[in-house]
Biopython code that builds the backbone (N, CA, C, O; Angstrom):
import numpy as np
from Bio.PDB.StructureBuilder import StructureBuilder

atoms = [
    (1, "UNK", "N", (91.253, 64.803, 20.587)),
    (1, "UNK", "CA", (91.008, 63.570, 19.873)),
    (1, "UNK", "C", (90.964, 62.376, 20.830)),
    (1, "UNK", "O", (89.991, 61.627, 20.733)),
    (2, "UNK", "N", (92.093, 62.062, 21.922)),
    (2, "UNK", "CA", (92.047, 61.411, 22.554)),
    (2, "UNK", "C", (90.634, 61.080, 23.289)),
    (2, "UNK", "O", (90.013, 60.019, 23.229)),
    (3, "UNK", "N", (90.262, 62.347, 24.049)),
    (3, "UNK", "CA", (89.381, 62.335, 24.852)),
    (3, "UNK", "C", (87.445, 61.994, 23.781)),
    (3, "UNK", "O", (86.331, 61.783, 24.261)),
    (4, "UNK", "N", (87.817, 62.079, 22.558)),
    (4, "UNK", "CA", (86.809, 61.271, 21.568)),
    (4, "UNK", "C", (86.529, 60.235, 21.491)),
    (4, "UNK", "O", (85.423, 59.716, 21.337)),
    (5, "UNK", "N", (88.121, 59.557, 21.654)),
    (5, "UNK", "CA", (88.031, 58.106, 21.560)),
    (5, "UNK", "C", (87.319, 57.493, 22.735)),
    (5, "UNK", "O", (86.349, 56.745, 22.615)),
    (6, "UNK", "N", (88.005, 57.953, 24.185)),
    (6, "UNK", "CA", (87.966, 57.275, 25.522)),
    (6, "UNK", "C", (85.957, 57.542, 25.401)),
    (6, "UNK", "O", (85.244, 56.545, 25.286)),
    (7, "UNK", "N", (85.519, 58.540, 25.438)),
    (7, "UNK", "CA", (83.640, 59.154, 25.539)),
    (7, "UNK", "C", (83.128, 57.497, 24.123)),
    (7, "UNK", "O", (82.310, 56.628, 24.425)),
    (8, "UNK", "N", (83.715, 57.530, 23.055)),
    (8, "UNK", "CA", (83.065, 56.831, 22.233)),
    (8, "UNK", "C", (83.045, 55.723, 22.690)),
    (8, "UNK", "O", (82.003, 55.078, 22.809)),
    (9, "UNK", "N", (84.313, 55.260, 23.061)),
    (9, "UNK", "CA", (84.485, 53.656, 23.135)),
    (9, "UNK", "C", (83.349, 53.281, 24.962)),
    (9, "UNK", "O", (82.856, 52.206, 25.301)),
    (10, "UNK", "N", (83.301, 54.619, 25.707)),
    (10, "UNK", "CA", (82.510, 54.435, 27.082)),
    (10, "UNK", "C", (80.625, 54.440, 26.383)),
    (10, "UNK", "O", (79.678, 53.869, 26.924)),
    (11, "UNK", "N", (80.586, 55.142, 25.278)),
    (11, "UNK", "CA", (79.334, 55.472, 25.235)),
    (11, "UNK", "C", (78.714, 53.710, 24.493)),
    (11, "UNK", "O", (77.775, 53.097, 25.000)),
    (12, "UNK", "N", (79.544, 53.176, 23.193)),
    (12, "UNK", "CA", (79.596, 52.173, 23.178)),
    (12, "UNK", "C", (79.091, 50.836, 23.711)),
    (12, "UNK", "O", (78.205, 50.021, 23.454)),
    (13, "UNK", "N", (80.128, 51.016, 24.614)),
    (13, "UNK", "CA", (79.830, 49.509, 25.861)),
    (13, "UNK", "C", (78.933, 49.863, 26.374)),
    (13, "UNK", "O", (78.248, 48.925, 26.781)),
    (14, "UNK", "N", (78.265, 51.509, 26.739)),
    (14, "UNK", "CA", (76.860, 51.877, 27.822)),
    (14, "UNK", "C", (75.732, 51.093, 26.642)),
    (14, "UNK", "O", (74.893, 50.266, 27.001)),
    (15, "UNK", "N", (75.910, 51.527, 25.256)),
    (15, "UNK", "CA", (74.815, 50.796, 24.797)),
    (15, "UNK", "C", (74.291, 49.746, 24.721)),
    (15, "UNK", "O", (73.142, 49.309, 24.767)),
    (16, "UNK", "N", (75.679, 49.219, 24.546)),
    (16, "UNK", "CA", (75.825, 47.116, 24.593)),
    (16, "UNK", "C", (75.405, 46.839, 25.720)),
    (16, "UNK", "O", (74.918, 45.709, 25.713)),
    (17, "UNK", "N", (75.326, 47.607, 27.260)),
    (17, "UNK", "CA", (74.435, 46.945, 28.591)),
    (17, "UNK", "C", (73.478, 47.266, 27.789)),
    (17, "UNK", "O", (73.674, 46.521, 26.829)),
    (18, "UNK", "N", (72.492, 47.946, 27.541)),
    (18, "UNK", "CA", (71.167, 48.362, 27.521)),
    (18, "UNK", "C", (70.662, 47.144, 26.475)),
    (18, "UNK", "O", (69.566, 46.606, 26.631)),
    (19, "UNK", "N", (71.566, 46.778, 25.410)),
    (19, "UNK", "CA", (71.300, 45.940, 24.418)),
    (19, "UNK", "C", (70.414, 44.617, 25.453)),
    (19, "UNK", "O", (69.282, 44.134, 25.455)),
    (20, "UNK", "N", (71.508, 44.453, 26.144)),
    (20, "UNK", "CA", (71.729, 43.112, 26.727)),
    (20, "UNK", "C", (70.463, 43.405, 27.696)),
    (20, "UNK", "O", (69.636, 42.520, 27.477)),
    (21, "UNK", "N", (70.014, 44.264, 28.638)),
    (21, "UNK", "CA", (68.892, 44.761, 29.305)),
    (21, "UNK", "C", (67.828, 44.376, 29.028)),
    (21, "UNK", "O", (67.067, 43.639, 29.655)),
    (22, "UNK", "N", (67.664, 45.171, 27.465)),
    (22, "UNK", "CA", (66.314, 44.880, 26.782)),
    (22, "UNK", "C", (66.470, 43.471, 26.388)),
    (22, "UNK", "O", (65.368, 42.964, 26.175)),
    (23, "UNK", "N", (67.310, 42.781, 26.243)),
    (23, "UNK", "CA", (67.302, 41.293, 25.727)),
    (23, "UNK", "C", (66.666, 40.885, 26.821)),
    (23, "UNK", "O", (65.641, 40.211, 26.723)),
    (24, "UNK", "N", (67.121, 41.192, 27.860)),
    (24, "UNK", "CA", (66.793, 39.962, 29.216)),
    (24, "UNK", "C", (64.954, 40.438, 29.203)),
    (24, "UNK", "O", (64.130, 39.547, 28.999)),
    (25, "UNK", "N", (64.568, 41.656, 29.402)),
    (25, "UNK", "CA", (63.093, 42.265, 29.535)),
    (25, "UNK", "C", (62.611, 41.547, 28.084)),
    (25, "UNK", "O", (61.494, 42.024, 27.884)),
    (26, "UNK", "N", (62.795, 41.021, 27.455)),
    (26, "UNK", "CA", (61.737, 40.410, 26.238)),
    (26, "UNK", "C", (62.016, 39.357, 26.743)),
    (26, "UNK", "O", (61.443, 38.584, 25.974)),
    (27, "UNK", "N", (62.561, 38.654, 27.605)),
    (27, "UNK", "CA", (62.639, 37.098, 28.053)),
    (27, "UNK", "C", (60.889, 37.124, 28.757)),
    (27, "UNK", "O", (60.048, 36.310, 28.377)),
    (28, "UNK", "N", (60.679, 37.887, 29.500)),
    (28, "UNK", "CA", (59.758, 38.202, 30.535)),
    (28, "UNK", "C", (58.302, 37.848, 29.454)),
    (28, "UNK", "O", (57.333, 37.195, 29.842)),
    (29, "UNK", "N", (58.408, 38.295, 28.410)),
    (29, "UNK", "CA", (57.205, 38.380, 27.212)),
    (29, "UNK", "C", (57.324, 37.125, 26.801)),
    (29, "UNK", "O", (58.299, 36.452, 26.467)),
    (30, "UNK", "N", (56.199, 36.912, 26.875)),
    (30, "UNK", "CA", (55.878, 35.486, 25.675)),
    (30, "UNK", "C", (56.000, 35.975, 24.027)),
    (30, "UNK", "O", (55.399, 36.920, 23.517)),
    (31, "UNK", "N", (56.854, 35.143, 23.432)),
    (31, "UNK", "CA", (57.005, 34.989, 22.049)),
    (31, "UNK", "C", (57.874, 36.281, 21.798)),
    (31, "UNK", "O", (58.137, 36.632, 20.647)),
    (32, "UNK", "N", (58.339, 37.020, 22.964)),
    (32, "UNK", "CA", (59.040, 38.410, 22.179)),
    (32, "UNK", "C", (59.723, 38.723, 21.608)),
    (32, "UNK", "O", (59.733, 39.648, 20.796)),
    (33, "UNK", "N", (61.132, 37.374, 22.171)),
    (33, "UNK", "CA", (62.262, 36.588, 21.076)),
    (33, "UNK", "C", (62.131, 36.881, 19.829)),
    (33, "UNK", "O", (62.857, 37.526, 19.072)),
    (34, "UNK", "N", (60.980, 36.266, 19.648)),
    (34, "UNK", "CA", (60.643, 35.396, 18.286)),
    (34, "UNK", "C", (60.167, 37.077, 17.424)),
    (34, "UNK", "O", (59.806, 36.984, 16.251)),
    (35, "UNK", "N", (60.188, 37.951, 17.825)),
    (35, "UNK", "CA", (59.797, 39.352, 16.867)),
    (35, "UNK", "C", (61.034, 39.653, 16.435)),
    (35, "UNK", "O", (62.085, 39.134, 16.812)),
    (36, "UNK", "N", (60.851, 40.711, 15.440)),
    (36, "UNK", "CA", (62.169, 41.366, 14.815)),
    (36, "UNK", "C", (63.065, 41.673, 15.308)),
    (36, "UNK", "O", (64.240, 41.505, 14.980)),
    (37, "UNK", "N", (62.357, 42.467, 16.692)),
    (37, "UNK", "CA", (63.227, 43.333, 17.566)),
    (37, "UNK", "C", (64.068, 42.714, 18.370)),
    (37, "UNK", "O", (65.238, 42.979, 18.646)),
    (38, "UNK", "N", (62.827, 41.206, 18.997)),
    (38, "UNK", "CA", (63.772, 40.426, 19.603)),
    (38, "UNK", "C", (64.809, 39.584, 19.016)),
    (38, "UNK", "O", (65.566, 39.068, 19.838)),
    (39, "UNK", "N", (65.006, 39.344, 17.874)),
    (39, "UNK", "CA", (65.683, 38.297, 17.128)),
    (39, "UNK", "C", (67.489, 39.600, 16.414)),
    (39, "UNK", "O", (68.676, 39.306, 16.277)),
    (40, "UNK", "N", (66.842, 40.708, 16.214)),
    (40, "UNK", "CA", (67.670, 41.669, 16.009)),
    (40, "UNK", "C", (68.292, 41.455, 17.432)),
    (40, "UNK", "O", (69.107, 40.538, 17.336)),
    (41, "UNK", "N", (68.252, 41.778, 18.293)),
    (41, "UNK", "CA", (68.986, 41.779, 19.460)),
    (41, "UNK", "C", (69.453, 40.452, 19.831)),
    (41, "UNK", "O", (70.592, 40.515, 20.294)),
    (42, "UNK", "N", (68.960, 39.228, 19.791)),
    (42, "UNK", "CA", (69.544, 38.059, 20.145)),
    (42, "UNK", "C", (70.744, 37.853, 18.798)),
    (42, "UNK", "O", (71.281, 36.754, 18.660)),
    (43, "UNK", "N", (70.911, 38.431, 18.331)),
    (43, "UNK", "CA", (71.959, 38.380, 17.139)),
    (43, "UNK", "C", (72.984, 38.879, 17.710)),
    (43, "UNK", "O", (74.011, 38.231, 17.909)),
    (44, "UNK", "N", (72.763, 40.535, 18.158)),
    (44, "UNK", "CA", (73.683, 41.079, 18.300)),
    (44, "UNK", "C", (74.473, 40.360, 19.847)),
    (44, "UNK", "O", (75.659, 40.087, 20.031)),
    (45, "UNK", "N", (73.323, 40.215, 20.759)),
    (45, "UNK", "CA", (73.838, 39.949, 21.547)),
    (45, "UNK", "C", (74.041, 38.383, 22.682)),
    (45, "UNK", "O", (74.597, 38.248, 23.772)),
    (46, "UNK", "N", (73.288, 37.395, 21.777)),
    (46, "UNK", "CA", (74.031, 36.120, 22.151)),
    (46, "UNK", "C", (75.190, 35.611, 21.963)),
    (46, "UNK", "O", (75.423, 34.554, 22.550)),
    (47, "UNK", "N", (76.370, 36.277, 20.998)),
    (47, "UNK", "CA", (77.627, 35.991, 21.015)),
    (47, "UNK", "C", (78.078, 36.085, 22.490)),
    (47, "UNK", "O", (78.346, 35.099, 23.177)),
    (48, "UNK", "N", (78.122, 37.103, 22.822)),
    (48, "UNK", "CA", (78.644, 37.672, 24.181)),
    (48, "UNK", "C", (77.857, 37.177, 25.512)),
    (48, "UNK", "O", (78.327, 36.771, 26.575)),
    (49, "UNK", "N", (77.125, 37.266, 25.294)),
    (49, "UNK", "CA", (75.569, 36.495, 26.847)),
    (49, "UNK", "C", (76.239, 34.838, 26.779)),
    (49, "UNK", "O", (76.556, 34.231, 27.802)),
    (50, "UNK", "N", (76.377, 34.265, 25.381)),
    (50, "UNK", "CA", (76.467, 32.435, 25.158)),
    (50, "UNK", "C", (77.790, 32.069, 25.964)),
    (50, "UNK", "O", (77.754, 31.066, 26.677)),
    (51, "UNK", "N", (78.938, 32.815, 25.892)),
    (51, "UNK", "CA", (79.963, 32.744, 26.492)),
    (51, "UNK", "C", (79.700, 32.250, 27.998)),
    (51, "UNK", "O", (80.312, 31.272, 28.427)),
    (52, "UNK", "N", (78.880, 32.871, 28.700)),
    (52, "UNK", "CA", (78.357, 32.615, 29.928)),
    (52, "UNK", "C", (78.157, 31.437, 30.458)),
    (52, "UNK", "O", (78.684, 30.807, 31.375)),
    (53, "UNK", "N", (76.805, 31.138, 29.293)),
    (53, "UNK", "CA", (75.671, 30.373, 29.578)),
    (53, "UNK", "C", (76.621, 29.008, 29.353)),
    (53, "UNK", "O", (76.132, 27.957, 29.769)),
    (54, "UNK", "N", (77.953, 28.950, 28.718)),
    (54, "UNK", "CA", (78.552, 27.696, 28.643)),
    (54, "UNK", "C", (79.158, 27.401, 30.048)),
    (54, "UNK", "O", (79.454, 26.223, 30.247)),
    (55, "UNK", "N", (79.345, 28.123, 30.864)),
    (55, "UNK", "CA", (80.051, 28.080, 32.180)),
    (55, "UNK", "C", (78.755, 27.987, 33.517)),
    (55, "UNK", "O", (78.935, 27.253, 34.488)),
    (56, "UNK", "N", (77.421, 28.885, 33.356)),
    (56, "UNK", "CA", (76.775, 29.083, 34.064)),
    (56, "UNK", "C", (75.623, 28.648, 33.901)),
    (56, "UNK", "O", (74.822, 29.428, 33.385)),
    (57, "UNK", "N", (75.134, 27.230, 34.292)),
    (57, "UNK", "CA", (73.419, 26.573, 34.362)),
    (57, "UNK", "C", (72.463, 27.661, 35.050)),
    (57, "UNK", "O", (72.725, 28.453, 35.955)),
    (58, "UNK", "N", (71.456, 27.485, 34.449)),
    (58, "UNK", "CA", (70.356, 28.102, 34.812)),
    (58, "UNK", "C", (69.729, 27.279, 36.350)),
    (58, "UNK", "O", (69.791, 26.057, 36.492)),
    (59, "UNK", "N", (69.352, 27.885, 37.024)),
    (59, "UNK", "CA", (68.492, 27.579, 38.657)),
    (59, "UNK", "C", (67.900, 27.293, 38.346)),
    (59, "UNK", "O", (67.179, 27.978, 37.620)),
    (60, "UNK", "N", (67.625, 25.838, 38.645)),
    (60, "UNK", "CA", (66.291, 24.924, 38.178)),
    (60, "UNK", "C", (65.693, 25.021, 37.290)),
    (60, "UNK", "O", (64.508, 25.242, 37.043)),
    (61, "UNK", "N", (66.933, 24.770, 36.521)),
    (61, "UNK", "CA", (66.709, 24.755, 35.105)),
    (61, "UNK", "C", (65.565, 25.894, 34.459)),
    (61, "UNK", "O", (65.150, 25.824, 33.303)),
    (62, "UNK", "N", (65.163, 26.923, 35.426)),
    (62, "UNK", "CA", (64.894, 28.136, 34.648)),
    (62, "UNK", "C", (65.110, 29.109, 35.195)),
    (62, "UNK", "O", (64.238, 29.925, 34.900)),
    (63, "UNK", "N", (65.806, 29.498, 35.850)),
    (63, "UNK", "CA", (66.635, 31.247, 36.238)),
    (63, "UNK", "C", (67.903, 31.423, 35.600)),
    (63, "UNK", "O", (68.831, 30.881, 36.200)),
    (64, "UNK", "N", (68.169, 31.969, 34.656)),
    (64, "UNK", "CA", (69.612, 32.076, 33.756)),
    (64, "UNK", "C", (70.013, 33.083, 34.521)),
    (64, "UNK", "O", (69.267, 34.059, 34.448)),
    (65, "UNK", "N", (70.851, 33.187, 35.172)),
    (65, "UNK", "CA", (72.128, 34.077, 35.683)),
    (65, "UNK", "C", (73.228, 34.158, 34.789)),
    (65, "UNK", "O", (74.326, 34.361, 35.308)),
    (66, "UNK", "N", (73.163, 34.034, 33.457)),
    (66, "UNK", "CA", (74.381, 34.796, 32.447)),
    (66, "UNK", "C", (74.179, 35.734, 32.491)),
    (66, "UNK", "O", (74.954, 36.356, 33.217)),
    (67, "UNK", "N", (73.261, 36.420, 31.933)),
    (67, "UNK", "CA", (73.181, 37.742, 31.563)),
    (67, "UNK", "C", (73.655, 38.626, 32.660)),
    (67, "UNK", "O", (74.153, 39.671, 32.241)),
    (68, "UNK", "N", (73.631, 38.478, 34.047)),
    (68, "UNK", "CA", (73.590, 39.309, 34.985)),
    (68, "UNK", "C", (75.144, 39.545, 35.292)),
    (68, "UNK", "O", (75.742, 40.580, 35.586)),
    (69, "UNK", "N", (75.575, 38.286, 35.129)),
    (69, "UNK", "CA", (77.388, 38.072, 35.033)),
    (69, "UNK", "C", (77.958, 38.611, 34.080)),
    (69, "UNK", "O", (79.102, 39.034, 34.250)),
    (70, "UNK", "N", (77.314, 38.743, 32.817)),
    (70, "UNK", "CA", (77.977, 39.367, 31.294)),
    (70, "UNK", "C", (78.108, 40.544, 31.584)),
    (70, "UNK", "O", (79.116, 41.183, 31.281)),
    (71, "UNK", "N", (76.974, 41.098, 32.309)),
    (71, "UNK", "CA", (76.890, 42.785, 32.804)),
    (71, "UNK", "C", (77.544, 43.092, 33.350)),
    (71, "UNK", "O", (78.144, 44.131, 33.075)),
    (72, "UNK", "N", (77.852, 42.270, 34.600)),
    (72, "UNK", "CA", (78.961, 42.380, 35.161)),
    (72, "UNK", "C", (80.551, 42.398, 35.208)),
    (72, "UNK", "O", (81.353, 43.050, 35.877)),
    (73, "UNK", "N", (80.706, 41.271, 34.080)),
    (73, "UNK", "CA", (81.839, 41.398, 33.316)),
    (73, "UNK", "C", (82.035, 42.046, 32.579)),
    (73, "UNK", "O", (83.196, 42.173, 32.191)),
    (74, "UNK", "N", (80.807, 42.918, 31.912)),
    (74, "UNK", "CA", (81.141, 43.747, 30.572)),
    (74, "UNK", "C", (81.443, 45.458, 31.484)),
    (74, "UNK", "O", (82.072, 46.357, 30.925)),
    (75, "UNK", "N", (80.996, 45.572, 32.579)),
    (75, "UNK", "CA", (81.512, 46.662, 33.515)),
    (75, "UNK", "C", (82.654, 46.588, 33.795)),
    (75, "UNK", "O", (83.196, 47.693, 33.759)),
    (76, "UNK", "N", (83.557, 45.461, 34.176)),
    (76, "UNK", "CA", (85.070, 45.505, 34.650)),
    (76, "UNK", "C", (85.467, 45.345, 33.404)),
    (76, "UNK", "O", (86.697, 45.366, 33.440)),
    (77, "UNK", "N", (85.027, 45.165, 32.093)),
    (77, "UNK", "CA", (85.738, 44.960, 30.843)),
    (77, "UNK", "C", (85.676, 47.144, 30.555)),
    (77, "UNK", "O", (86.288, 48.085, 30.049)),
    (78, "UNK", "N", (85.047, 46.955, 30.959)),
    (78, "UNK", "CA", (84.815, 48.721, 30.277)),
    (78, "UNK", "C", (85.542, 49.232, 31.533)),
    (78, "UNK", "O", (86.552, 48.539, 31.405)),
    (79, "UNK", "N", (85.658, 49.605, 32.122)),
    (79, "UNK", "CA", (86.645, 49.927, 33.220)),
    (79, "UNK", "C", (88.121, 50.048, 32.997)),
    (79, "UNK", "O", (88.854, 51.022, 33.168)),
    (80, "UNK", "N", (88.420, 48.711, 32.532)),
    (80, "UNK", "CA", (89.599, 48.085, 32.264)),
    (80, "UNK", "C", (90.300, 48.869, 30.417)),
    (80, "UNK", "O", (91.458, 49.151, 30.110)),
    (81, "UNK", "N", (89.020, 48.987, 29.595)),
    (81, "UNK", "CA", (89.556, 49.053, 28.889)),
    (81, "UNK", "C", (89.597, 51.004, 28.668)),
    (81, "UNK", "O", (90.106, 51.598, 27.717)),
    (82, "UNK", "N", (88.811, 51.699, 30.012)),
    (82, "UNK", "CA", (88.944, 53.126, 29.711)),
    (82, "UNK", "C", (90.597, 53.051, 30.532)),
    (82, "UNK", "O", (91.338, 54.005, 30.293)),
    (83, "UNK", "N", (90.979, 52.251, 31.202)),
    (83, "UNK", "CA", (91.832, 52.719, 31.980)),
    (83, "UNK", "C", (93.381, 52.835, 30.978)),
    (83, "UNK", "O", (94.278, 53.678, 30.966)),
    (84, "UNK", "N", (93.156, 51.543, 30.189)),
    (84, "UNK", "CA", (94.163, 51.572, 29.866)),
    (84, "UNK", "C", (94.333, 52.566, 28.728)),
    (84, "UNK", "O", (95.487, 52.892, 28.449)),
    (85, "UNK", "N", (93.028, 53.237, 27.835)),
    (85, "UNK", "CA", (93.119, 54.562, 27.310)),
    (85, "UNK", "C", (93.836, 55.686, 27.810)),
    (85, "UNK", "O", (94.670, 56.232, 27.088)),
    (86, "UNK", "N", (93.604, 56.100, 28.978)),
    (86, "UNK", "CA", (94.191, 56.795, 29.625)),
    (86, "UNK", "C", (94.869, 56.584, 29.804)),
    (86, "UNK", "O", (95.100, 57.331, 30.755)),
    (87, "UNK", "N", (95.937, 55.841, 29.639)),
    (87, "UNK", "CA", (97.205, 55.444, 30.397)),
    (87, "UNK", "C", (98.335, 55.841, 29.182)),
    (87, "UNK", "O", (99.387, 56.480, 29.183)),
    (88, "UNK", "N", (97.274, 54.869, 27.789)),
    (88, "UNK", "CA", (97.877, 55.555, 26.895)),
    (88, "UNK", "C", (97.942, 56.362, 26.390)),
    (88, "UNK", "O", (98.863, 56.531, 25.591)),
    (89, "UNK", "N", (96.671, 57.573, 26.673)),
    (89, "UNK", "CA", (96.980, 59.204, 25.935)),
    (89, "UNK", "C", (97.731, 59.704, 27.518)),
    (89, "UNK", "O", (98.268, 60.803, 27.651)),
    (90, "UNK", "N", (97.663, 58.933, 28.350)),
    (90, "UNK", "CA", (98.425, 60.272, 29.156)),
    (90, "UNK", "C", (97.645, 60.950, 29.908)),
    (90, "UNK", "O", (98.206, 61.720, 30.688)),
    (91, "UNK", "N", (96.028, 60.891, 29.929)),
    (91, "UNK", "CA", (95.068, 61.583, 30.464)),
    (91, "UNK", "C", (94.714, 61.337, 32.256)),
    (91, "UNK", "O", (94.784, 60.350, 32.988)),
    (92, "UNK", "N", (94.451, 62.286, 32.400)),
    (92, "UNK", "CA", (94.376, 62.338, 33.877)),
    (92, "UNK", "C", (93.326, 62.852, 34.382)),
    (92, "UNK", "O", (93.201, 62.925, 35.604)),
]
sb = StructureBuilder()
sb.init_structure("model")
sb.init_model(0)
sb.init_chain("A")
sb.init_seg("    ")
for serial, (resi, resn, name, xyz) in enumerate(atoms, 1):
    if name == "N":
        sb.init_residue(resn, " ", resi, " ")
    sb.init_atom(name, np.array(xyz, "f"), 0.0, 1.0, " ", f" {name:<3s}", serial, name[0])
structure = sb.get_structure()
């Protein structure tokens, strides 16, 4: 059971990068935002990207480096949070 939780909660956060991935690759498209797919995903995932963007200006005023930091933070967040799974089932 343990080892269900630790795979779910890793498989999880692997999706939420990819979320955030494909968010940044429809930046690249004109109007792509603005589709279902893109607007479905800026839902899910501007809570978490906006956090950033309040700390981190964009490069001349158009290169956003949040997203690349969220990824980055959302890797030591997933790290952090398999470790302490393991710590608490005991797994090794």
């Amino acid at each position: 059971m343990e080892l269900f939780i630790l795979n779910f909660v890793g498989t999880a956060l692997e999706i939420y990068r990819y979320l955030i991935f494909g968010y940044v690759l429809l930046s690249w498209f004109p109007n792509a935002r603005e589709s279902f797919i893109g607007q479905m995903l800026g839902k899910i995932v501007e809570p978490y990207v906006g956090i950033f963007r309040k700390f981190i200006p964009p490069i001349g005023g158009v290169i956003d480096l949040s997203p690349i930091v969220a990824l980055l933070a959302l890797h030591f967040i997933s790290i952090g949070i398999q470790s302490v799974l393991i710590f608490l089932f005991k797994m090794v």
